[in-house]
N, C-alpha and C positions, 0 to 999 in steps of 0.2 A: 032242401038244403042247397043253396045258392053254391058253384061249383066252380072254381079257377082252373078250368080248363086250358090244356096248353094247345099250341098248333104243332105240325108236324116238324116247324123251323126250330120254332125254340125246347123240342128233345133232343135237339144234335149234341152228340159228345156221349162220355162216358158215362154209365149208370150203374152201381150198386145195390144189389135188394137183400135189404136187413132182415125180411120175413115175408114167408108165407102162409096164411091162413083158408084152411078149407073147412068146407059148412059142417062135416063130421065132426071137428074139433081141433085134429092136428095142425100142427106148427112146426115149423120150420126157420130153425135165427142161425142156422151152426152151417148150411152150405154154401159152398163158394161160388156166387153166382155173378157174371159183370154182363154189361149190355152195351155195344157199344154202336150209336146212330149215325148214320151218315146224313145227308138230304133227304134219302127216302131210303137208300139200303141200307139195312142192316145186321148185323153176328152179335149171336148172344149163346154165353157157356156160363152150362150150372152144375157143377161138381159137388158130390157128396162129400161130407166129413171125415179125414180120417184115412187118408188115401196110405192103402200099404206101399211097401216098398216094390213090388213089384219083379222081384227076385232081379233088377239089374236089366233085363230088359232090354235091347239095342235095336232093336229091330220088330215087327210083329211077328214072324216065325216063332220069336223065343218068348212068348205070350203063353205065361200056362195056362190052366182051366179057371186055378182060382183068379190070376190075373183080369179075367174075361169076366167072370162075374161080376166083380169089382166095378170093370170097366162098361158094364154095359146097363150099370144103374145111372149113368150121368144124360142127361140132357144137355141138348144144344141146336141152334137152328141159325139160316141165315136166309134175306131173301130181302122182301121189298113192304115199304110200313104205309100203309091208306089209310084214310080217315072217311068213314058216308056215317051220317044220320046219327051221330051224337057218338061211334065205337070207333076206335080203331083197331085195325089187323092187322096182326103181323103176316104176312102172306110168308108159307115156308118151302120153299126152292130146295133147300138143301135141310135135314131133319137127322140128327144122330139118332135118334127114335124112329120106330117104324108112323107111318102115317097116323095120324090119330083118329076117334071120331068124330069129335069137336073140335072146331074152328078155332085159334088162339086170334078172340076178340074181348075188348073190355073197353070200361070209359078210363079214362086219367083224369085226373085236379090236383092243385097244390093244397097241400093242408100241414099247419104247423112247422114248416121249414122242408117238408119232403112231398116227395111225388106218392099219391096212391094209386093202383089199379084194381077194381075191381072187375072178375071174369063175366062174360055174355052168357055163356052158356053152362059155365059152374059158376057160384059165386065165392073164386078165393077171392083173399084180399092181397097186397104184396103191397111193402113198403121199398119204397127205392129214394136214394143220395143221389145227387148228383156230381162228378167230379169235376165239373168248370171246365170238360176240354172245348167249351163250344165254340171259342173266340180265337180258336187256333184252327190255322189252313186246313182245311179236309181235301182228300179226292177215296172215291169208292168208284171199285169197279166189280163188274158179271164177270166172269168167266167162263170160257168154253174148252175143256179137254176133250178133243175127237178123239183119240188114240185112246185113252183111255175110259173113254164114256162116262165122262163125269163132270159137274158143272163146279164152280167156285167163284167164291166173292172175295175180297181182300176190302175194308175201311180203315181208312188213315184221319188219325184228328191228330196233329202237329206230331210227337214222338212216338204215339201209341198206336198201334196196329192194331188188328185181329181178320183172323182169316181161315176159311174155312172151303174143303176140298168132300165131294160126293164121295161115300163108297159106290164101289164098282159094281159088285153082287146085290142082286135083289132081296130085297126081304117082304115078306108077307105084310100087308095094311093091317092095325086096328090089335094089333098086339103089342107084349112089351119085348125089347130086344133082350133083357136078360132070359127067357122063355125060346128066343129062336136059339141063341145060343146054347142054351142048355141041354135043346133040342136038335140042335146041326149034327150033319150026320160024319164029319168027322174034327179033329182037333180045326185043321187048317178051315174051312169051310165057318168054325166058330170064329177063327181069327179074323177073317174076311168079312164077318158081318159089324164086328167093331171098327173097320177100317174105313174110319170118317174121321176125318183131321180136323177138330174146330179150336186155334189155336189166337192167345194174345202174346203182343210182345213188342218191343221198345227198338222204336232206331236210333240208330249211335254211328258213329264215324266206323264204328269195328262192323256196322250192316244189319240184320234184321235181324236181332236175337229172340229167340222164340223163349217168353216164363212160362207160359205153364200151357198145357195141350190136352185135348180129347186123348191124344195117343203120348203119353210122358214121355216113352222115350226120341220125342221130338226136342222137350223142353234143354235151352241152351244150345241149341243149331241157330243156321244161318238160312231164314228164307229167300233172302237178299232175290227179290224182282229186278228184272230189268231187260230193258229191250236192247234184241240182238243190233248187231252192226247194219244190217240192213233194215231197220225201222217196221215202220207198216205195223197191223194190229196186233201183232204178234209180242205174247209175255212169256218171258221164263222165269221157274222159281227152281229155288233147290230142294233136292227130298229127297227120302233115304228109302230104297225098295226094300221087299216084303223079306227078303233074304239078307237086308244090313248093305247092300250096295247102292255108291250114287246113284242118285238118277233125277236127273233135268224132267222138268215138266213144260210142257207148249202148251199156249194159254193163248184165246182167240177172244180179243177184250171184245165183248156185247155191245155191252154200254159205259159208259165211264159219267160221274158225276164230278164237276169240281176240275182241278189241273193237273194234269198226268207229270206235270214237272214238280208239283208238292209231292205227289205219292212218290215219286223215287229217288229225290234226295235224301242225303242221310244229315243226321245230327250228333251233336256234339253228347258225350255220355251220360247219359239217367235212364231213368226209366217211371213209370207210376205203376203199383202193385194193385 
């Protein structure tokens, strides 16, 4: 079958996937999944159906048990996208899931108005939309937190963000994270292995409003980047520590794709869901 394979250029922007299918039979049309490309980085968040309330939530301290379980069935990842020998990878830098055993490689082609991917090493299938952000200003950057030993990427395609901060605690390879947690040997210790921020969300004149997050009680904050008065590589974002208190984050830009004067302007009110 003759195959309209895309390049690495023209996936830049926002994606959507309508389904997923694996070779047991199950399917998947009901989870909220977006992907969003830069030049070559990119964050992608996939949330289950059905998200409880979370009893109110303000912080991860106040994270119950059931909270956790919930939360630690979502997938999400960020990092940098190759293309060798007919597959592309996703290479994953930062991984809400513990490491996996399989590679996240597949081919892509357009078919019938959407993008498909089929996996390298399992054969799902996954249909994905594109949202047309590709014709609007991008910049992506790496990130480096020393103080807190954690890496981060942040992608901007004109209003829409997404952005994405390491946990700090180690977890075990080649398991599922609702299994560590379930398994952690006390509440807080559970909390801390869901403490991976992979988060979208719109800029506007009011700053970087975060919709929806790995960690919810993120969603509707302000991550608003921006470099301190003395310049140099140095990013700050806003974040709310494990106890519900401010706290600034120092960010040590790697690499940066695209124009650091797009990524932190702000814009006029919208957003895309």
């Amino acid at each position: 079958m003759a195959r309209n394979e895309p390049t690495i250029q023209e996936l830049g922007g926002l994606w959507r996937r309508s389904l997923i299918a694996w070779p047991d039979g199950r399917r998947d049309t009901q989870s909220w999944v977006n992907w969003l490309q830069g030049p070559s980085f990119y964050i992608d968040l996939r949330q289950p159906d059905l998200r409880p309330a979370l009893a109110g939530a303000t912080h991860l301290r106040q994270l119950s048990p059931d909270d956790l379980d919930w939360l630690s069935l979502q997938e999400g990842f960020a990092g940098e996208l190759h293309y060798a020998q007919g597959f592309f990878e996703w290479r994953r830098e930062i991984d809400f899931q513990p490491q996996a055993v399989y590679s996240d490689m597949g081919r892509l082609w357009f078919e019938k108005g959407m993008m498909i991917e089929e996996g390298k090493d399992i054969a799902y299938i996954e249909h994905w939309h594109s949202e047309m952000l590709d014709r609007l200003p991008f910049c992506a950057l790496r990130l480096d937190d020393a103080e807190a030993g954690c890496r981060g990427y942040i992608v901007r395609r004109g209003p829409l963000f997404m952005y994405a901060r390491a946990r700090s605690a180690a977890v075990p390879p080649n398991v599922h994270l609702r299994d560590c947690v379930a398994g952690a040997e006390s509440l807080e210790a559970a909390q801390d292995f869901v403490d991976c921020e992979i988060s979208q969300g719109v800029v506007t004149s009011a700053g970087w409003i975060i919709q929806r997050s790995s960690l919810p009680y993120r969603e509707g904050r302000c991550l608003q980047p921006v470099l301190p008065p003395v310049g140099g590589s140095r990013l700050v974002t806003s974040d709310v520590g494990p106890n519900g208190a401010a706290l600034v984050r120092h960010w040590e830009v790697l690499d940066m794709q695209g124009r650091l004067e797009d990524m932190l302007m702000n814009e006029r009110a919208g957003g895309v869901r």
